[in-house]
C-alpha positions in Angstrom: 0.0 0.0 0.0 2.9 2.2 0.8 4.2 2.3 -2.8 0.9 3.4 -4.2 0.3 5.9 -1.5 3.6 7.5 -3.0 2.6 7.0 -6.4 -0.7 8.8 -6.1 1.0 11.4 -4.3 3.6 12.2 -7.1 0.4 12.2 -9.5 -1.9 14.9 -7.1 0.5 17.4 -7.8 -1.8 19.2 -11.1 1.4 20.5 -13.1 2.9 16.7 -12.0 -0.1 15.4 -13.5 -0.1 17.5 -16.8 3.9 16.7 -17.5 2.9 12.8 -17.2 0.1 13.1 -19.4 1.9 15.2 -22.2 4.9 12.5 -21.9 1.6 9.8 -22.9 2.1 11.4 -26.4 5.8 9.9 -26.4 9.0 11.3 -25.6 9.8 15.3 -25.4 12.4 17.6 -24.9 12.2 20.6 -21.9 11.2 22.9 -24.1 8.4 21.3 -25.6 6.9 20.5 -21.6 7.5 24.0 -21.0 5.2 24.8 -23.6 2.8 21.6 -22.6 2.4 22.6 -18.9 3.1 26.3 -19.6 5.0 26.9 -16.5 9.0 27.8 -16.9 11.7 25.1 -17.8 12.9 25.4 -13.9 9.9 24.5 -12.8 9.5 22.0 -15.3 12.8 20.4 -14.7 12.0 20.4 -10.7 8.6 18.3 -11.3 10.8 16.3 -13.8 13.3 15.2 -11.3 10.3 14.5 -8.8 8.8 12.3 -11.4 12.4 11.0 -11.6 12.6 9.7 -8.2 9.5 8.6 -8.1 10.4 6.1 -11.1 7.7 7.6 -13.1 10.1 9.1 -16.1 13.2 8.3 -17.7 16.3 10.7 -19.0 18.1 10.0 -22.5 20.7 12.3 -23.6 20.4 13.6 -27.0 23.6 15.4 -28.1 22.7 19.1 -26.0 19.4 17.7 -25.6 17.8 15.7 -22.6 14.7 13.8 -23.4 11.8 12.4 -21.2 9.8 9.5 -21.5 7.3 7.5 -18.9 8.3 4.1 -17.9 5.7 1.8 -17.2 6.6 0.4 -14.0 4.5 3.2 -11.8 1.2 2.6 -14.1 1.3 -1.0 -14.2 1.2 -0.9 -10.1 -1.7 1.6 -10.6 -3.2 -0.9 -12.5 -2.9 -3.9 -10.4 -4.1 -1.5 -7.2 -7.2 -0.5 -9.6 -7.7 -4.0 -10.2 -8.0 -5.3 -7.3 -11.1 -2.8 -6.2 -12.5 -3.3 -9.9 -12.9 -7.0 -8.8 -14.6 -6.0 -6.0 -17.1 -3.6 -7.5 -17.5 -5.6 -10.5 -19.0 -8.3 -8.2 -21.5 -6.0 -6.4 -22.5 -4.6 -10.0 -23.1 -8.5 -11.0 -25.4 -9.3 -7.8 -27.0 -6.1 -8.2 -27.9 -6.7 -12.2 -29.3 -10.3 -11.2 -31.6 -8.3 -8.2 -32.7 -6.3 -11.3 -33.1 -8.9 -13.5 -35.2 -10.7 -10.9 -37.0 -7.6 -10.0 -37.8 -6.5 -13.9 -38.6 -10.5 -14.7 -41.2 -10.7 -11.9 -42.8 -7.2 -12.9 -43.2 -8.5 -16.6 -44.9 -11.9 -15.1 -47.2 -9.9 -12.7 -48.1 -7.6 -15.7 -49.4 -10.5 -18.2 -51.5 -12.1 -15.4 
């Protein structure tokens, strides 16, 4: 639970959140999150090295140039956290369509007496 807690928590951070979701488009340059997020490149390269930490991006050099990309490590434990409550609503959503089901079916009979 611990390592979700701290991988929500580097996502609640809104200019956090918009970085990751520009990066979803593939890997960028600074400059072009700067634009993205519209904040300035320190600020973008501060949430950057959060993100960093937090195993969310990855760093390749390119001549002058440092590009960013998402690793799919963070999101695949998002997944696996979401699954596990999806499973758990999914089955209250399946007993509740049967009640429905039951309750619609026995309408319909009632009707046609």
């Amino acid at each position: 639970m611990m390592m979700q807690q701290s991988i929500f928590q580097t996502l609640a951070d809104p200019t956090r959140f918009r970085i990751v979701a520009a990066l979803a488009d593939g890997e960028q340059a600074v400059g072009d999150l700067v634009r993205a997020v519209d904040i300035d490149q320190s600020g973008v390269s501060r949430h950057l090295r959060i993100l960093g930490e937090a195993g969310f991006v990855t760093m390749r050099p390119d001549g002058a140039r440092r590009l960013y990309s998402l690793r799919p490590e963070p999101f695949q434990a998002i997944d696996e956290w979401v699954r596990t409550y999806r499973k758990l609503w999914e089955g209250r959503l399946d007993r509740f369509d049967a009640a429905l089901l039951r309750k619609s079916g026995a309408r319909q009979h009632e009707g046609k007496k």
